[in-house]
C-alpha positions as semicolon CSV with decimal commas, in nm:
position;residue;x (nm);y (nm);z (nm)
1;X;-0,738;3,243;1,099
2;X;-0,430;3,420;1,062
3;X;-0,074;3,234;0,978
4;X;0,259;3,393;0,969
5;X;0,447;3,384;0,624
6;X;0,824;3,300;0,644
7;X;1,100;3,349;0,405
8;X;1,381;3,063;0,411
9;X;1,576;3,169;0,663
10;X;1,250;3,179;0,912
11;X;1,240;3,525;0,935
12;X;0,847;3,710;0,952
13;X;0,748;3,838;0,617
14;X;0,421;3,902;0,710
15;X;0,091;3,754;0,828
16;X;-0,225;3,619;0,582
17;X;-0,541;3,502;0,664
18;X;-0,661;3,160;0,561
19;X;-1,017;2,998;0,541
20;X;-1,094;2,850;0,844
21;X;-1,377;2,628;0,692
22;X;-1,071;2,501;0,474
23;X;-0,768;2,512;0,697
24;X;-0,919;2,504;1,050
25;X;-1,186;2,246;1,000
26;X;-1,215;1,949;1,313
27;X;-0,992;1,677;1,219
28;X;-1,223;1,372;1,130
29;X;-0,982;1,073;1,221
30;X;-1,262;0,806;1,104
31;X;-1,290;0,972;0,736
32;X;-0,863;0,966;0,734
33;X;-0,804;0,646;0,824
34;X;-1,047;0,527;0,518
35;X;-0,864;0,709;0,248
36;X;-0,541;0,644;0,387
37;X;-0,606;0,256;0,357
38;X;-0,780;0,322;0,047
39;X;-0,453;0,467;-0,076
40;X;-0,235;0,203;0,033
41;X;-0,411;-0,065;-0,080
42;X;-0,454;0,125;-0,424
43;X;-0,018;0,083;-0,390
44;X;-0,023;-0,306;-0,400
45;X;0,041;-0,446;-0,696
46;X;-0,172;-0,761;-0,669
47;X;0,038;-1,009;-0,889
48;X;0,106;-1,248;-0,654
49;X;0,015;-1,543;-0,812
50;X;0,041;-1,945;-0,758
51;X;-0,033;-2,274;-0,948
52;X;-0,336;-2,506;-0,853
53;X;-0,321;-2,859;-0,932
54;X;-0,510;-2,817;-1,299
55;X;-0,212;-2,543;-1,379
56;X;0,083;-2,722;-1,259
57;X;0,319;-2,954;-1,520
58;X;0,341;-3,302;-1,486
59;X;0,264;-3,684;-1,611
60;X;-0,068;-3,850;-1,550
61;X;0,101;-4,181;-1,476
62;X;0,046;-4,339;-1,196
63;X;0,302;-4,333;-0,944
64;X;0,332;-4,683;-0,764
65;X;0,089;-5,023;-0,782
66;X;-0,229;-4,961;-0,600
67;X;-0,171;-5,210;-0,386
68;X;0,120;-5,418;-0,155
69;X;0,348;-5,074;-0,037
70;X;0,173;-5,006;0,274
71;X;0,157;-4,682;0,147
72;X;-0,174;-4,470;0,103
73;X;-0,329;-4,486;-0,233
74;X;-0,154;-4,246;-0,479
75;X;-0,313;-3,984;-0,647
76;X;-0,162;-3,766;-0,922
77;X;0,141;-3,612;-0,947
78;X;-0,040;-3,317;-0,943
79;X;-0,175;-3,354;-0,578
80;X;-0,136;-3,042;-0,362
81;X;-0,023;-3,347;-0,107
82;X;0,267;-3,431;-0,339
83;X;0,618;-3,249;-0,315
84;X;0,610;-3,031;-0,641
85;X;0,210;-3,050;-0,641
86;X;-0,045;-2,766;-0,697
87;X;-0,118;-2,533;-0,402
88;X;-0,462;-2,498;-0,238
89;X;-0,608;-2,149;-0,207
90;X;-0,302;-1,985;-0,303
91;X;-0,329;-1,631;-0,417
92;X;-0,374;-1,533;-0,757
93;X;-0,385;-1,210;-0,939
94;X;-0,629;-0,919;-0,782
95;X;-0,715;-0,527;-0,770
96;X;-0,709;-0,398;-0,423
97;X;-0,820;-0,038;-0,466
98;X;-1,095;0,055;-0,305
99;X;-1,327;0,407;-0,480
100;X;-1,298;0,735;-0,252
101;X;-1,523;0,982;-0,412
102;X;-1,363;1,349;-0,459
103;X;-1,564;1,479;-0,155
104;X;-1,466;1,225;0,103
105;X;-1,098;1,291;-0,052
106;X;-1,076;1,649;0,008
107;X;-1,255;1,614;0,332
108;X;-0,976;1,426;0,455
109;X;-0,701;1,647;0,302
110;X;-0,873;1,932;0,466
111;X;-0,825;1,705;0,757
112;X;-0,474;1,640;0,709
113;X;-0,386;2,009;0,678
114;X;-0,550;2,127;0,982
115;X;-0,423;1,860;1,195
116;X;-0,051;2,005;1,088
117;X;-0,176;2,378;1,105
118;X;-0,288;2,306;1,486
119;X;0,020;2,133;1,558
120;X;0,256;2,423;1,450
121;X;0,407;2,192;1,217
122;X;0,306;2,360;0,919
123;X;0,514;2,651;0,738
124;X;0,461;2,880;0,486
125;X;0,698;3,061;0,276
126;X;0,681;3,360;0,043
127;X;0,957;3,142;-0,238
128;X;1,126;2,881;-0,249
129;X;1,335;2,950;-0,591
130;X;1,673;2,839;-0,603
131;X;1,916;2,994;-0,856
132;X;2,102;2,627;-0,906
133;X;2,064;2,281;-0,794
134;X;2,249;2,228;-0,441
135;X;2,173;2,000;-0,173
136;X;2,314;2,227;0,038
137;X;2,065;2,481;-0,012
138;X;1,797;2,271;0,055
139;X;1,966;2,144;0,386
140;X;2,013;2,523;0,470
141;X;1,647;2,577;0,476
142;X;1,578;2,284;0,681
143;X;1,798;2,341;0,961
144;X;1,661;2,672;0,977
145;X;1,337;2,536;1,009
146;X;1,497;2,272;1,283
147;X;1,354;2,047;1,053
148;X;1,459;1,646;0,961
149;X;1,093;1,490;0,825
150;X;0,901;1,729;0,568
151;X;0,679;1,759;0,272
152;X;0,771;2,041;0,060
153;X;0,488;2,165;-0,191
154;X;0,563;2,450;-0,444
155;X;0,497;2,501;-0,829
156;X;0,691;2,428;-1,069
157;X;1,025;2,440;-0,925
158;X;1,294;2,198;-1,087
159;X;1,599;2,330;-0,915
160;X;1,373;2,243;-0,579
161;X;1,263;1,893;-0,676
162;X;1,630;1,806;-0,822
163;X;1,791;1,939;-0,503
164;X;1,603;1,733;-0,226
165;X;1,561;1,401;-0,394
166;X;1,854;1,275;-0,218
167;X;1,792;1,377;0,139
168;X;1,658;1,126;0,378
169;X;1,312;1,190;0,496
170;X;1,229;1,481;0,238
171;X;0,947;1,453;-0,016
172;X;0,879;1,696;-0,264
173;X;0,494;1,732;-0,435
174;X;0,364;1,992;-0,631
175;X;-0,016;2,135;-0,509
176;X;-0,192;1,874;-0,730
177;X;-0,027;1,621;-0,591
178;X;-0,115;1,690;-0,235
179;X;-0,254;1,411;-0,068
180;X;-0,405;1,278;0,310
181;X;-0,136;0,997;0,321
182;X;0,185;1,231;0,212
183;X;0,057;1,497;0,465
184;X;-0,017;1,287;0,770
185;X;0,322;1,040;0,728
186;X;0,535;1,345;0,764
187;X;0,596;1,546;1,058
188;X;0,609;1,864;0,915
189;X;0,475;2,093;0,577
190;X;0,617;2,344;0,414
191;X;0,438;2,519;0,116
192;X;0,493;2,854;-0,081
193;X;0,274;3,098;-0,074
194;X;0,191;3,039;-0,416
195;X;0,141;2,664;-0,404
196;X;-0,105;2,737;-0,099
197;X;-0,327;2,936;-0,322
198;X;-0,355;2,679;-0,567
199;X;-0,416;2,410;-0,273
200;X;-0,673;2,629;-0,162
201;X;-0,888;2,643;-0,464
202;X;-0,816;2,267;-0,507
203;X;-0,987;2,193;-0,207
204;X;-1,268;2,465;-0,136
């Protein structure tokens, strides 16, 4: 399969050829929907936590006779029926991650990648180095791209990262970072040419 190369201004550099057993596979929807709930689940943090009756503070005492208030008989102080009392089935500490194994993983980034390669939605470009950190520059690239909602990808590239941290709807990853979730929330990808290669071997 062959993909067109862009510089950052979106003008043709020239035209490579990419795997189609990695880049052109049949989108498996089933496979990314399980990692993509195993990776938000793996987000939660899991400490929500409540007090049952044996953890909550109070006297033993008993509240009011047993008998002559009309009332029902009281328990403790303690009771999940009594204002201040312990809570029943409340939650309590837990993991929620769920294991992916590498294969399923990459099967699903391979997934993720093709979906945005059939949709025209993904963009290469020969480099992405920027002399100084400047929104603007950033923002420059985008438009040219008539684009709002990205993932960039590139290596190593500080001035990049610094640059788009503060615009709305822009996340920044380097190739071992790439992931189903990151790929699929965002409309579009853009990648250099040199972070491509590395995603390439990452996932072949």
């Amino acid at each position: 399969m062959k993909i067109s190369v862009y510089d950052s201004k979106k003008k043709k550099v020239e035209d490579i050829d990419l795997a189609d057993d990695v880049f052109a596979v049949e989108v498996n929807v089933p496979l990314l929907h399980q990692v993509i709930q195993s990776q938000l689940a793996s987000m939660r943090s899991g400490t929500a936590c409540t007090k049952d009756r044996g953890e909550v503070s109070g006297s033993t005492r008993k509240l009011f006779k047993q008998k002559g208030t009309g009332n029902a008989r009281p328990g403790s102080i303690k009771s999940p029926l009594q204002y201040g009392g312990g809570t029943v089935f409340g939650p309590h500490p837990r993991d929620f991650s769920s294991k992916i194994n590498k294969k399923m993983f990459k099967n699903a980034l391979r997934s993720a990648l093709s979906d945005r390669i059939k949709s025209g939605a993904f963009y290469i470009l020969d480099n992405m180095k920027l002399a100084d950190v400047k929104t603007k520059n950033v923002t420059q690239m985008l438009k040219s791209f008539d684009i709002k909602n990205c993932l960039i990808v590139d290596v190593d590239n500080d001035n990049l990262w610094t640059s788009a941290r503060n615009i709305k709807g822009i996340t920044t990853a380097r190739p071992e970072q790439l992931n189903p979730y990151d790929v699929i929330r965002h409309e579009n990808v853009i990648i250099s040419k040199t972070a491509l290669d590395k995603v390439k071997a990452y996932i072949s």
